[in-house]
VEXZA-664420 format. One record per residue (C-alpha): residue number from 1; residue in one letter; chain; y, z, x. Coordinates in steps of 0.2 Angstrom, whole numbers, m for minus. Layout:
BEGIN
+-----+-----+-------+-------+-------+-------+
!   n ! res ! chain ! north !    up !  east !
+-----+-----+-------+-------+-------+-------+
! NUM !   A !     A !     Y !     Z !     X !
...
+-----+-----+-------+-------+-------+-------+
END
This chain:
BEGIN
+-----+-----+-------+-------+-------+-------+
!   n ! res ! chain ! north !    up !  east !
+-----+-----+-------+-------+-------+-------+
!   1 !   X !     A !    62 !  m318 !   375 !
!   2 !   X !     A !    54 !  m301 !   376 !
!   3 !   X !     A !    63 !  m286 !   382 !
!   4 !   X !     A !    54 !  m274 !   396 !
!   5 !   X !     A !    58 !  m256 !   393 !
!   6 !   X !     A !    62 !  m244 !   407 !
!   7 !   X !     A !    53 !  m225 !   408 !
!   8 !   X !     A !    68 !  m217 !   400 !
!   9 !   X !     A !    70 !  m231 !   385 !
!  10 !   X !     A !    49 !  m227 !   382 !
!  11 !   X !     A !    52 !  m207 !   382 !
!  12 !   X !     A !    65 !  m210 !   368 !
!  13 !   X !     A !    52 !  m220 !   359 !
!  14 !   X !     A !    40 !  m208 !   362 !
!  15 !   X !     A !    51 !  m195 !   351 !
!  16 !   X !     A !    52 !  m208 !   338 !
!  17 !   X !     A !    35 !  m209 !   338 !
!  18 !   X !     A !    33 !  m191 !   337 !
!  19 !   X !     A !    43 !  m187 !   321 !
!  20 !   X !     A !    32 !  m204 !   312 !
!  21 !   X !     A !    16 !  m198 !   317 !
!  22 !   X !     A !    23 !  m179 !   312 !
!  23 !   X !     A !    28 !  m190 !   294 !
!  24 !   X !     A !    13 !  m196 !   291 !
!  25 !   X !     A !     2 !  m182 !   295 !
!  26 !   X !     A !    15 !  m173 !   281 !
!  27 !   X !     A !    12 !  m187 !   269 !
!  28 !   X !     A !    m5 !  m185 !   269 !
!  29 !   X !     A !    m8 !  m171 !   265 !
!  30 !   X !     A !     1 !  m175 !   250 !
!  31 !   X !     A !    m8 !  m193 !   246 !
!  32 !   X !     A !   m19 !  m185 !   232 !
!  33 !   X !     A !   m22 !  m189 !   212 !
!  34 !   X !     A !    m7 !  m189 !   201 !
!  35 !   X !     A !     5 !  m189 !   217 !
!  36 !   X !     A !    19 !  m203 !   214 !
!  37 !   X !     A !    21 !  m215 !   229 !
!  38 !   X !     A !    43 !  m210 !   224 !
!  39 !   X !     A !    37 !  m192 !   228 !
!  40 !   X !     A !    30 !  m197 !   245 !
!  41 !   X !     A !    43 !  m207 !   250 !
!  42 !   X !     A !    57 !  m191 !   245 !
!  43 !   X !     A !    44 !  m181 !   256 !
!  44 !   X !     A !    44 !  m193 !   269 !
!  45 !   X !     A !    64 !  m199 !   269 !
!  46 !   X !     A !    69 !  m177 !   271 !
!  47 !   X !     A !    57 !  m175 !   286 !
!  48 !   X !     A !    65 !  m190 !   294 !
!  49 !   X !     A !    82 !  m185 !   290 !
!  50 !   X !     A !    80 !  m164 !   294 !
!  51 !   X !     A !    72 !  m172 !   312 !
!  52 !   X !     A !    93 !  m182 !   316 !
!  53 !   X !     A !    83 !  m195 !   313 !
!  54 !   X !     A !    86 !  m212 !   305 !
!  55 !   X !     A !    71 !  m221 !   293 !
!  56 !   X !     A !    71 !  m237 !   300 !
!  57 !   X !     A !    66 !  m246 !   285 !
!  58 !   X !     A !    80 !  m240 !   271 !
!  59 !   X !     A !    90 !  m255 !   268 !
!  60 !   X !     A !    83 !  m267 !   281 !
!  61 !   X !     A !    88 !  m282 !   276 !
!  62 !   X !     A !    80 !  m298 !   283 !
!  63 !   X !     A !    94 !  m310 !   279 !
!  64 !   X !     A !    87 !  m322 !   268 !
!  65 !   X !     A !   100 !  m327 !   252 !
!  66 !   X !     A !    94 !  m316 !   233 !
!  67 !   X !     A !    84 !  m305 !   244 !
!  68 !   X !     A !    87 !  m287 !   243 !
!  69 !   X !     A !    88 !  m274 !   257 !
!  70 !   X !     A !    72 !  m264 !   257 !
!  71 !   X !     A !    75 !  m251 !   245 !
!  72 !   X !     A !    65 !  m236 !   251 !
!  73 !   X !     A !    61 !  m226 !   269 !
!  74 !   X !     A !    41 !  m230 !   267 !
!  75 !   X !     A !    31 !  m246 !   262 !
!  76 !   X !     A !    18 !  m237 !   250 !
!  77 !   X !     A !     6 !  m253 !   248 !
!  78 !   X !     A !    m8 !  m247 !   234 !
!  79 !   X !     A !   m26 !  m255 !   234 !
!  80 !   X !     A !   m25 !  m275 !   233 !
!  81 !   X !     A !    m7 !  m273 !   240 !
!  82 !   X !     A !    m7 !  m279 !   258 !
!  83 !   X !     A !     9 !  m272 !   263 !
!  84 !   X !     A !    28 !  m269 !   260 !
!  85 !   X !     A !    26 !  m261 !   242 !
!  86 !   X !     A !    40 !  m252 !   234 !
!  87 !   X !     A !    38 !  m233 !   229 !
!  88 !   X !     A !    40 !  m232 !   213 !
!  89 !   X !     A !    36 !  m219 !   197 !
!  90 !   X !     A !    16 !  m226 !   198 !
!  91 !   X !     A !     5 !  m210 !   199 !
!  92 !   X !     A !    m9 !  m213 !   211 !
!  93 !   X !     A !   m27 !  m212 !   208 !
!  94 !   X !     A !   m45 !  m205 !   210 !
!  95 !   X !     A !   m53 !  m220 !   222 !
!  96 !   X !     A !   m36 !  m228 !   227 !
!  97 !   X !     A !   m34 !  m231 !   244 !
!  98 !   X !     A !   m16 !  m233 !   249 !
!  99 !   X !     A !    m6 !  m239 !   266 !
! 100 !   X !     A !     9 !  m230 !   271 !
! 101 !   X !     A !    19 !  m239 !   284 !
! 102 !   X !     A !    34 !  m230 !   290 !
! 103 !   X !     A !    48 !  m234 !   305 !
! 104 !   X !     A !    58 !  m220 !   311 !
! 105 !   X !     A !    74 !  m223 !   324 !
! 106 !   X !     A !    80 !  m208 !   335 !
! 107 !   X !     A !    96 !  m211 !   349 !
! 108 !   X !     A !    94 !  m229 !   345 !
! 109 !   X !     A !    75 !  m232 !   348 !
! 110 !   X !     A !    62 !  m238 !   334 !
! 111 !   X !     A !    46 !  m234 !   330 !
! 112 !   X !     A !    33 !  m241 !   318 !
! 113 !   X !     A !    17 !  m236 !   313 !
! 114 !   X !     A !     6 !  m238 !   296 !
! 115 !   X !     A !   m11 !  m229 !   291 !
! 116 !   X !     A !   m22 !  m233 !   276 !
! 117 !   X !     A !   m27 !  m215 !   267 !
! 118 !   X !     A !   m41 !  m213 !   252 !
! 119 !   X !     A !   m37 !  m205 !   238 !
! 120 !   X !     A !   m48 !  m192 !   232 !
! 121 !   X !     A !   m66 !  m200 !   231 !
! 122 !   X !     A !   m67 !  m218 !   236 !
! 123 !   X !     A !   m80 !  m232 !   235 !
! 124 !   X !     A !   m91 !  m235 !   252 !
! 125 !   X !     A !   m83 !  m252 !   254 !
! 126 !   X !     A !   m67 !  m246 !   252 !
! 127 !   X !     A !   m70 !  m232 !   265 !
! 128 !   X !     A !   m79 !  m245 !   276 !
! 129 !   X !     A !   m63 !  m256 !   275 !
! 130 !   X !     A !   m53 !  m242 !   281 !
! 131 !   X !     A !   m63 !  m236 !   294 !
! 132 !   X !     A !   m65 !  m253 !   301 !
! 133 !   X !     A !   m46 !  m261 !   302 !
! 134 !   X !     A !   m43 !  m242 !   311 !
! 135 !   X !     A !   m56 !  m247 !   323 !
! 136 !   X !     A !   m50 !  m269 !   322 !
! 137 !   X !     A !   m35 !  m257 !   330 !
! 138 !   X !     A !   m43 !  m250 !   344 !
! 139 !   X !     A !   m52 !  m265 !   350 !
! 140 !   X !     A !   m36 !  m274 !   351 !
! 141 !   X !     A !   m31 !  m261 !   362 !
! 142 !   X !     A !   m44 !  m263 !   375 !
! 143 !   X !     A !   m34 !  m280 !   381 !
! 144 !   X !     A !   m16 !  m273 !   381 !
! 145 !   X !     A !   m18 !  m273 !   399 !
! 146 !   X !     A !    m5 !  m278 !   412 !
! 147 !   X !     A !   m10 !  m299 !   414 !
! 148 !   X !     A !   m18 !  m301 !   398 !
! 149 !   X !     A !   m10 !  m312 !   386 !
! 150 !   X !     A !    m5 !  m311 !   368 !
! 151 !   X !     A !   m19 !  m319 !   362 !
! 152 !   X !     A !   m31 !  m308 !   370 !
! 153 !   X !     A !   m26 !  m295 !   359 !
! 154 !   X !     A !   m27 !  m304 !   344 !
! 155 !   X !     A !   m45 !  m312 !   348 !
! 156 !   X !     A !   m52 !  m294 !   349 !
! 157 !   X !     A !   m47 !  m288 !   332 !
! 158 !   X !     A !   m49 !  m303 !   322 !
! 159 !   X !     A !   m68 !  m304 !   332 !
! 160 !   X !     A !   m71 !  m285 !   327 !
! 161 !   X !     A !   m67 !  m290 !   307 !
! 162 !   X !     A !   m77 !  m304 !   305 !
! 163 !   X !     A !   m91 !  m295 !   311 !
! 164 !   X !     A !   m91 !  m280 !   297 !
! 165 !   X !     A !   m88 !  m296 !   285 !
! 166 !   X !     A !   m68 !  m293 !   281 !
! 167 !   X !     A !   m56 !  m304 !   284 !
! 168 !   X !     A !   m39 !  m304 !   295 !
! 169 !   X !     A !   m22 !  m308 !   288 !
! 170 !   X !     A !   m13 !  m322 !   293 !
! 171 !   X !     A !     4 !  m325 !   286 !
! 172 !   X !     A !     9 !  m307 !   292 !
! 173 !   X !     A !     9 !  m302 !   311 !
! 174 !   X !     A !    14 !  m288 !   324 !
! 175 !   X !     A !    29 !  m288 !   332 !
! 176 !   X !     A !    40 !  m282 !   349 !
! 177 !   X !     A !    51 !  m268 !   346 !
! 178 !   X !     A !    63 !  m256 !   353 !
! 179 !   X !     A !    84 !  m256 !   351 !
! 180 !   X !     A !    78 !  m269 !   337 !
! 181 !   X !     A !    63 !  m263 !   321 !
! 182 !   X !     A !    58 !  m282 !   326 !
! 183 !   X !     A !    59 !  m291 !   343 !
! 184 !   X !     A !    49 !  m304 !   350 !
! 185 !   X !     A !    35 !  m308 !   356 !
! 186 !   X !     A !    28 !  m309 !   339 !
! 187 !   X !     A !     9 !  m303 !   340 !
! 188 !   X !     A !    m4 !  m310 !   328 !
! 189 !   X !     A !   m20 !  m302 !   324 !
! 190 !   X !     A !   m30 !  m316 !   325 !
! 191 !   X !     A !   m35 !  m329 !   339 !
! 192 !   X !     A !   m21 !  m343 !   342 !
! 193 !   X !     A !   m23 !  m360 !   350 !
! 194 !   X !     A !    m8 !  m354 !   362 !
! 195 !   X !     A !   m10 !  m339 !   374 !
! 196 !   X !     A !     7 !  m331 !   370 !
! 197 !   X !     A !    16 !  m321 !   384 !
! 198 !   X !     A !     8 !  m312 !   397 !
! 199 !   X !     A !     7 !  m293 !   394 !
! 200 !   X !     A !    21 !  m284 !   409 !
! 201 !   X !     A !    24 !  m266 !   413 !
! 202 !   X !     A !    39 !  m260 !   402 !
! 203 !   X !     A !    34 !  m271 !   387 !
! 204 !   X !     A !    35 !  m260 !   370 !
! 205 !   X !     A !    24 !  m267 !   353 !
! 206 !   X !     A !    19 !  m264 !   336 !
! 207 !   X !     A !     2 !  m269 !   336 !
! 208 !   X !     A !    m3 !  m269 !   316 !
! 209 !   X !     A !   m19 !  m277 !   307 !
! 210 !   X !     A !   m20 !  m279 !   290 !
! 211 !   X !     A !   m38 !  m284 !   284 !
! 212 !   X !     A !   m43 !  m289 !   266 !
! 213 !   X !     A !   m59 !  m284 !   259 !
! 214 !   X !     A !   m62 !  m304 !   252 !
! 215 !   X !     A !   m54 !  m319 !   258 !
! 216 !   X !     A !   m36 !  m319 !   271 !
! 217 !   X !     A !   m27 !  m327 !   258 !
! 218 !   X !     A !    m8 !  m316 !   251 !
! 219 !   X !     A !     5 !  m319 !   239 !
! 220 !   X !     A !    24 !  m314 !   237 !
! 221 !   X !     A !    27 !  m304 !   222 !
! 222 !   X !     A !    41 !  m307 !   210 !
! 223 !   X !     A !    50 !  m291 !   219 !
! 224 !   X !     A !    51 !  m304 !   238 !
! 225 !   X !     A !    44 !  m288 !   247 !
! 226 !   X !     A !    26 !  m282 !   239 !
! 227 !   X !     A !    14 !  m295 !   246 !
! 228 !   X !     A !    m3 !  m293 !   237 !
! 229 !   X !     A !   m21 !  m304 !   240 !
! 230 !   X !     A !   m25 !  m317 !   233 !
! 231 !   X !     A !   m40 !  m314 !   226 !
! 232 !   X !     A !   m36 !  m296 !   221 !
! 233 !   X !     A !   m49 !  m288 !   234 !
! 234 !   X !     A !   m44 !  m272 !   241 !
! 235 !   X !     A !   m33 !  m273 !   260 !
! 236 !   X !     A !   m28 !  m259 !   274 !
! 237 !   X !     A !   m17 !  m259 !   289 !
! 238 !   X !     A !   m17 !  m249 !   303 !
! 239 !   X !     A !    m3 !  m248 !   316 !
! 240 !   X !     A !     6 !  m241 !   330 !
! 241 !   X !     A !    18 !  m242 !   343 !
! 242 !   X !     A !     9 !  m246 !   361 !
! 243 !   X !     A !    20 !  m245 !   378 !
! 244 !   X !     A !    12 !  m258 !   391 !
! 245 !   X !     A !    10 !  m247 !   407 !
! 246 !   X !     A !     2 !  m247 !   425 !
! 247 !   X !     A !   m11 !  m234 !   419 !
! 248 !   X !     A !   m14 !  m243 !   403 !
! 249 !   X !     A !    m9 !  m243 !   385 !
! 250 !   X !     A !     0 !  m229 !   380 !
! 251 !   X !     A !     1 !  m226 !   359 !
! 252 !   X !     A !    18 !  m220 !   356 !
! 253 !   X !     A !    15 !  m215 !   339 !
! 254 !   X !     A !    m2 !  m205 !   337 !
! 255 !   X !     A !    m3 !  m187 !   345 !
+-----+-----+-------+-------+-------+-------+
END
């Protein structure tokens, strides 16, 4: 079961969400040729750390026997990489596009969020794939709306995909959060033959599409964490943490 959230438990998030949009705005400006996805993740670990914060995803370990703890404080997932990749010693490239998801955790409160950025001088399409799981994003938005239900939310963005020809995701999906990175309800980006719960004042969620540029399809990579497509088309993901409130959704993480 979902937990509701009172005013003082949302203003802590807020200041969660403060210091990751602070981290990705840092990280960037330094997503450019030649830059190591290590380097970022340095860059982005010290401005967590100089803030008393804590980065939420550094040795988060999902329990499941041989798998190790996630070894880093970013997920830097580079072009057909969907999401959870691993910095490492790679250099990034002119036309990559690259998706930095980062969780930060200040007096006890999480907050997620993830942004696809181009590097340097992309294709059109790979552009056009970012622009458009941003926007996926904002539709989905529309229906966080006290009364609608899970399922609205999804119905949107998977609706606003299809229609620019990409495809959503569907072995990965958003989440609850709070005290916890992850709490229930889960929230998928695409329409379900269940409603889910109905959307409450006080309810706190990491709403997070990640759209392929060819078919929906992922694999695991050998490491358990980087999942990759399929068919080795290009993906983006675009998230943030969304209070449910009287006056509407309120993004926690974007300022």
């Amino acid at each position: 079961m979902f937990t509701i959230k009172s005013q003082a438990e949302i203003d802590k998030m807020r200041r969660s969400g403060e210091i990751l949009y602070e981290t990705l705005q840092i990280i960037k400006k330094n997503t450019v040729p030649g830059a190591t996805t290590k380097e970022l993740d340095r860059i982005a670990e010290e401005y967590i750390v100089k803030n008393m914060a804590i980065p939420s995803f550094k040795g988060y370990d999902v329990g499941i026997p041989g798998m190790e703890p996630f070894p880093a404080s970013i997920c830097a997932s580079i072009n057909e990489q969907v999401v959870h990749g691993i910095p490492s010693l790679k250099q990034l490239k002119d036309g990559d596009i690259i998706s930095i998801d980062v969780g930060v955790c200040l007096n006890g409160y999480h907050a997620d969020a993830a942004r696809t950025f181009a590097v340097g001088k992309v294709s059109a399409q790979a552009q056009r794939l970012i622009d458009e799981t941003m926007q996926s994003f904002f539709e989905g938005l529309k229906q966080m709306v006290i009364g609608n239900h899970i399922r609205d939310i999804g119905s949107a963005i998977q609706n606003h995909v299809e229609s620019k020809g990409f495809s959503v995701v569907r072995d990965f999906v958003g989440h609850g959060i709070g005290r916890d990175l992850h709490e229930l309800p889960e929230i998928p980006n695409y329409v379900t033959k269940r409603r889910g719960a109905k959307l409450e004042n006080g309810m706190t969620i990491a709403v997070e599409p990640m759209i392929n540029a060819g078919g929906y399809g992922v694999k695991v990579l050998d490491n358990n964490w980087t999942v990759v497509t399929s068919d080795g088309s290009l993906s983006a993901h675009y998230e943030n943490t969304v209070a449910i409130t009287e006056i509407g959704p309120l993004i926690l993480t974007m300022f």
